[in-house]
C-alpha positions as semicolon CSV with decimal commas, in nm:
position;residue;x (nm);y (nm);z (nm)
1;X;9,480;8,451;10,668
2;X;9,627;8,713;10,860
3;X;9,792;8,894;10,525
4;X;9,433;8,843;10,364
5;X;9,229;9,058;10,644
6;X;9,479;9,318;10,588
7;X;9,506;9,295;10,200
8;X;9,126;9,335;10,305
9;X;9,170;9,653;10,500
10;X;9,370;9,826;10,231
11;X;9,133;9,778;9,964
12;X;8,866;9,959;10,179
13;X;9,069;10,233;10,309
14;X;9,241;10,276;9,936
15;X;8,866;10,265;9,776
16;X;8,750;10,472;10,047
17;X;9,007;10,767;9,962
18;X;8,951;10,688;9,595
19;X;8,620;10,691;9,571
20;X;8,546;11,009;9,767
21;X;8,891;11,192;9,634
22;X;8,858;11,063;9,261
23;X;9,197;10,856;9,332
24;X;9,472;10,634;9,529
25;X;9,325;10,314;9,504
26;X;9,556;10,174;9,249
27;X;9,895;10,320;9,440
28;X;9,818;10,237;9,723
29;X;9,711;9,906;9,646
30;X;9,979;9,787;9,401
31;X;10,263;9,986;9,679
32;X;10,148;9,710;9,907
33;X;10,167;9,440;9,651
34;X;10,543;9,531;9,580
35;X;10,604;9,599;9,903
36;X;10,520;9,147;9,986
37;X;10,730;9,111;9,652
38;X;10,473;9,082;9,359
39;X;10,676;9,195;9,049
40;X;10,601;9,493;8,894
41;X;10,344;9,358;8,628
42;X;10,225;9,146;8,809
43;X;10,102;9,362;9,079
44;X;9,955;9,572;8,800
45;X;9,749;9,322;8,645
46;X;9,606;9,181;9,004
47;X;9,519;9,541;9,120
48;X;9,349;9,636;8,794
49;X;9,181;9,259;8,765
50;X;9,029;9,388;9,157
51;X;8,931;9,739;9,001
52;X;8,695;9,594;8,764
53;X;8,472;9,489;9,034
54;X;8,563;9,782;9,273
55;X;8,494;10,073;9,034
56;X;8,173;9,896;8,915
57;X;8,029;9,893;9,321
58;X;8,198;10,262;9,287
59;X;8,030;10,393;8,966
60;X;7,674;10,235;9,054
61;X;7,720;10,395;9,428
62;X;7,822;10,756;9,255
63;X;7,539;10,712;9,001
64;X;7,281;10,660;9,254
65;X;7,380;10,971;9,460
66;X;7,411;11,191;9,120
67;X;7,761;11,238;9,137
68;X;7,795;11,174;8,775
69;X;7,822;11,352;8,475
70;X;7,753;11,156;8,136
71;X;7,860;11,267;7,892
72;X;8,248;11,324;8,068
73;X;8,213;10,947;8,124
74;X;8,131;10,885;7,760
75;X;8,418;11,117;7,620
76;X;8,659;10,941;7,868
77;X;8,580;10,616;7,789
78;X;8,729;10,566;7,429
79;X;9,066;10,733;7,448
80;X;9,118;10,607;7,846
81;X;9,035;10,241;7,738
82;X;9,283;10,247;7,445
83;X;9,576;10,456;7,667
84;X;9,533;10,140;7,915
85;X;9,499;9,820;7,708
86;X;9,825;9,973;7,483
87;X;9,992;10,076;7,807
88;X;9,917;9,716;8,012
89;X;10,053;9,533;7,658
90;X;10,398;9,728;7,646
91;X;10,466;9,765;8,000
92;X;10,801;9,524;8,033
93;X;10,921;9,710;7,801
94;X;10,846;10,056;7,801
95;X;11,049;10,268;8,109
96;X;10,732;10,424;8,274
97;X;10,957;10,525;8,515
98;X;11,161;10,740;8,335
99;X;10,905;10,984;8,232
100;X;10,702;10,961;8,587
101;X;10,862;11,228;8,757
102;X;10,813;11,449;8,504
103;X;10,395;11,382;8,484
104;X;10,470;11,417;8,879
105;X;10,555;11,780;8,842
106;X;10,303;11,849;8,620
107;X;10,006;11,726;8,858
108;X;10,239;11,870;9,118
109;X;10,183;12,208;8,982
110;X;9,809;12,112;8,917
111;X;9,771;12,046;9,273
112;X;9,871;12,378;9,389
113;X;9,653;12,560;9,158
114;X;9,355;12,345;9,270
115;X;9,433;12,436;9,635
116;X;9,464;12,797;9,558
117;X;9,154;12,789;9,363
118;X;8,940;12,646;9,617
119;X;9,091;12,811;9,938
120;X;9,066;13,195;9,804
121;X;8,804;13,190;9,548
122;X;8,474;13,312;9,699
123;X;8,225;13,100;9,789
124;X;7,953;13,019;9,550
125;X;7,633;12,884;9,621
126;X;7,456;12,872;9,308
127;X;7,437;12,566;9,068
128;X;7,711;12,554;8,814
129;X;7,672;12,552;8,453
130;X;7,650;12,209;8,277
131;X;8,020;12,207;8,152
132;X;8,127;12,221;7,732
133;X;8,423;12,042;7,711
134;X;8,569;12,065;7,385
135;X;8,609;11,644;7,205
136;X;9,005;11,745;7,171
137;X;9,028;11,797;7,561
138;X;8,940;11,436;7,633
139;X;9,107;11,229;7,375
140;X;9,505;11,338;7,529
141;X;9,388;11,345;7,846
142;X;9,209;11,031;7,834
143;X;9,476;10,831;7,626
144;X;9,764;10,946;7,863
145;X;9,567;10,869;8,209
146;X;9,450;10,531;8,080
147;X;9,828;10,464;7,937
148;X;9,990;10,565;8,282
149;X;9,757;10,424;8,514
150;X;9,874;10,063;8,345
151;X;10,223;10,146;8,314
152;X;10,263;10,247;8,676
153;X;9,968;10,034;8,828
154;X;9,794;10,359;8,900
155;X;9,689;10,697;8,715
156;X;9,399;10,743;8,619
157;X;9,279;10,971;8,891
158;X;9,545;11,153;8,967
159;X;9,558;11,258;8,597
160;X;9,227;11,311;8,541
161;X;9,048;11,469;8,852
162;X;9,371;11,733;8,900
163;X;9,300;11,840;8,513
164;X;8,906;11,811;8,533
165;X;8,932;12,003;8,869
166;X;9,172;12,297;8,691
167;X;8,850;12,397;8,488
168;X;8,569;12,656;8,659
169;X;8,256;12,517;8,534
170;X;8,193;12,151;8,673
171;X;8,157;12,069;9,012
172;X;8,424;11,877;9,238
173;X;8,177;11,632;9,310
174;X;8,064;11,566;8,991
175;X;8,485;11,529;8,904
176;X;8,503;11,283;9,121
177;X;8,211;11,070;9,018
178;X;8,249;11,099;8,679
179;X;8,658;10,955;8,705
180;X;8,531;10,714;8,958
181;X;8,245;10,566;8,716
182;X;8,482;10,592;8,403
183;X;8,728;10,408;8,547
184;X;8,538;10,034;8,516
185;X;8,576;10,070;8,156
186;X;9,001;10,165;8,178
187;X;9,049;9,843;8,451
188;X;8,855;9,614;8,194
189;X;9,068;9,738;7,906
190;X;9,387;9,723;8,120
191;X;9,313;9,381;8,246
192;X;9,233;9,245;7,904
193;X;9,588;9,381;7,827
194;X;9,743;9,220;8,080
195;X;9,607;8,889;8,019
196;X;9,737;8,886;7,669
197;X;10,069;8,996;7,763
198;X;10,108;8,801;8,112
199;X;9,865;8,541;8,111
200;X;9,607;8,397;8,388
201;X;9,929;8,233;8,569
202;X;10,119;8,566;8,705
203;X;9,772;8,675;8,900
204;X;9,707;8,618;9,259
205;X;9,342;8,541;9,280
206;X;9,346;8,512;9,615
207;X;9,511;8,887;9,669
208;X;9,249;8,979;9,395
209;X;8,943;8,876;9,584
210;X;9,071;9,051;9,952
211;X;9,115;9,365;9,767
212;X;8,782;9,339;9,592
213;X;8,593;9,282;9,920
214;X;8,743;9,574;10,105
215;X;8,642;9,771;9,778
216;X;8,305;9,663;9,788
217;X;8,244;9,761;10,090
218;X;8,410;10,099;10,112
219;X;8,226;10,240;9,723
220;X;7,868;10,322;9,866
221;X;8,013;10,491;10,213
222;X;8,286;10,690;9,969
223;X;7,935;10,829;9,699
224;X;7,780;10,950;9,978
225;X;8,072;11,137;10,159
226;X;8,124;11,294;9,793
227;X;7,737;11,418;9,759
228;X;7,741;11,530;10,134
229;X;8,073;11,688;10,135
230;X;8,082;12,082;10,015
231;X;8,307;12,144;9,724
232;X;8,512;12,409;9,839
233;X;8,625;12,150;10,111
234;X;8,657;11,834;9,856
235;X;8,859;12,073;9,630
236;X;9,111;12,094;9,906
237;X;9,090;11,756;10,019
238;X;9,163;11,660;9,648
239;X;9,448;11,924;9,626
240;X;9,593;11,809;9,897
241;X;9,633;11,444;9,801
242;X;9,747;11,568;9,444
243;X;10,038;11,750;9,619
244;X;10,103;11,464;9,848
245;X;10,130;11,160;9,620
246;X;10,338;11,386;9,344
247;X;10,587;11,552;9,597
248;X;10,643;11,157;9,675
249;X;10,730;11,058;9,327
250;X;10,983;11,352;9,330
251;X;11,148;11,273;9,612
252;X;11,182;10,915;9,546
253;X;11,341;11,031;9,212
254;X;11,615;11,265;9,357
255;X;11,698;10,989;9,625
256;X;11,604;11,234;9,913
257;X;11,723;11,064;10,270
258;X;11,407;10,917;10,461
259;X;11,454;11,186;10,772
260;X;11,451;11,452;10,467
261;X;11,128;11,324;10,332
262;X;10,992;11,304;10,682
263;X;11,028;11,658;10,754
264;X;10,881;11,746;10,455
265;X;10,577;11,496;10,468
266;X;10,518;11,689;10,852
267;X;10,539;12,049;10,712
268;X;10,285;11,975;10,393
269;X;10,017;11,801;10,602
270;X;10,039;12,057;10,858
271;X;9,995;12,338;10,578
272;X;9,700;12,083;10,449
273;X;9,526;12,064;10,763
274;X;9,535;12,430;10,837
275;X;9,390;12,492;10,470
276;X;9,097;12,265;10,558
277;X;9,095;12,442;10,880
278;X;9,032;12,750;10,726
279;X;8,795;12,616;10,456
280;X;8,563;12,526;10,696
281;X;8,595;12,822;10,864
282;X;8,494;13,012;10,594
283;X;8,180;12,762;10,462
284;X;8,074;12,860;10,806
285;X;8,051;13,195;10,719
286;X;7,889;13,188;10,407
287;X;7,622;12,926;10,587
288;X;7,719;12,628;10,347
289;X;7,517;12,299;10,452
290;X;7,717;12,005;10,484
């Protein structure tokens, strides 16, 4: 019972960051699952079986406090869906792992821009354009977020928000939303893939249903933190977690020593905090409402 209330815990705190950053839920949630010794695919599949009825609670929540743009859902959709159903069938046997660090650096360098964007670009408080994204944008992006976030039981919003965020003319909430709401669609595709491939017997229902309940709970509270929050500040927020999750991966990768990663860890949420710090600073001085 005990491991329940916490499995419990996690899924709230992991939707809770997920649905108001536009990711983590998956990492964090299948990290915990290998972490009590759930094999690799296995993990995958119970996480992603858990998603389809957290990232329902969190699309219906973002939907209800407009946080969602439409027609990025629809182009996501197709190409994610496919990316995870292909990437759940193959994943015994295709080394994820091996080409991980590499997407690592790439969202690595993605979360730096994202920072710098938001931190130094002026404050702007009129309403953004609706935002012309171009069919050929979403169908790689898409296929490869959907196809990772099986592979490595987690993905699709680190790929997709980073890359969404990297463009000037949609707003960070509406990012968010929009990968939150999507994502329903990739963990039914995924799952689907992982029952033909794995079967009903290598789930945990049990571990499903604590980490749906913590979800559940934690989608409404995580749309409205999104529509309340300004998006200079959720930029950062989002940056920062980009930066923090990827500079993980590479470290992991090069076998840094635990003390090394420590120090580092210390030094890049220090430099985090003080750029919220001063974003806040400065929404105060252009007289943004929270």
């Amino acid at each position: 019972m005990k491991k329940l209330i916490i499995l419990a815990v996690i899924g709230l705190c992991a939707q809770l960051v997920d649905g108001s950053l536009g990711m983590a839920y998956g990492v964090t949630s299948t990290s915990l699952l290998l972490l009590f010794g759930i094999a690799p695919a296995a993990a995958s599949a119970s996480v992603h079986l858990a998603e389809v009825v957290t990232t329902a609670a969190s699309g219906i929540s973002h939907i209800r406090f407009g946080n969602v743009d439409k027609n990025i859902v629809k182009r996501l959709l197709i190409p994610g869906s496919v990316g995870a159903f292909i990437g759940a069938i193959f994943l015994g046997s295709i080394p994820g792992d091996i080409i991980k660090p590499y997407i690592s650096l790439f969202l690595l360098g993605l979360g730096c821009f994202v920072i710098y964007r938001f931190l130094f670009k002026k404050v702007d408080v009129k309403e953004k354009k609706q935002p012309d994204f171009n069919k050929k944008f979403f169908i790689p992006l898409g296929f490869i977020a959907g196809f990772f976030d099986s592979t490595g039981g987690g993905g699709w919003g680190p790929i997709t928000t980073p890359v969404l965020l990297s463009k000037n003319n949609i707003e960070t909430r509406k990012v968010v939303g929009s990968v939150d709401t999507s994502e329903f669609a990739i963990s039914v595709s995924a799952t689907i893939g992982f029952l033909f491939s794995l079967g009903w017997g290598e789930i945990n229902f049990i571990w499903v249903f604590a980490l749906m309940i913590g979800g559940i709970i934690a989608a409404p509270i995580a749309a409205w933190l999104v529509k309340i929050i300004p998006s200079h500040l959720l930029g950062v927020l989002v940056g920062g977690m980009i930066i923090l999750t990827n500079v993980r991966t590479l470290l992991l990768t090069i076998n840094v020593s635990s003390s090394a990663m420590l120090a580092i860890y210390s030094i890049l949420f220090v430099l985090w905090i003080s750029g919220v710090i001063y974003v806040v600073k400065k929404l105060k001085k252009y007289k943004v409402q929270y």
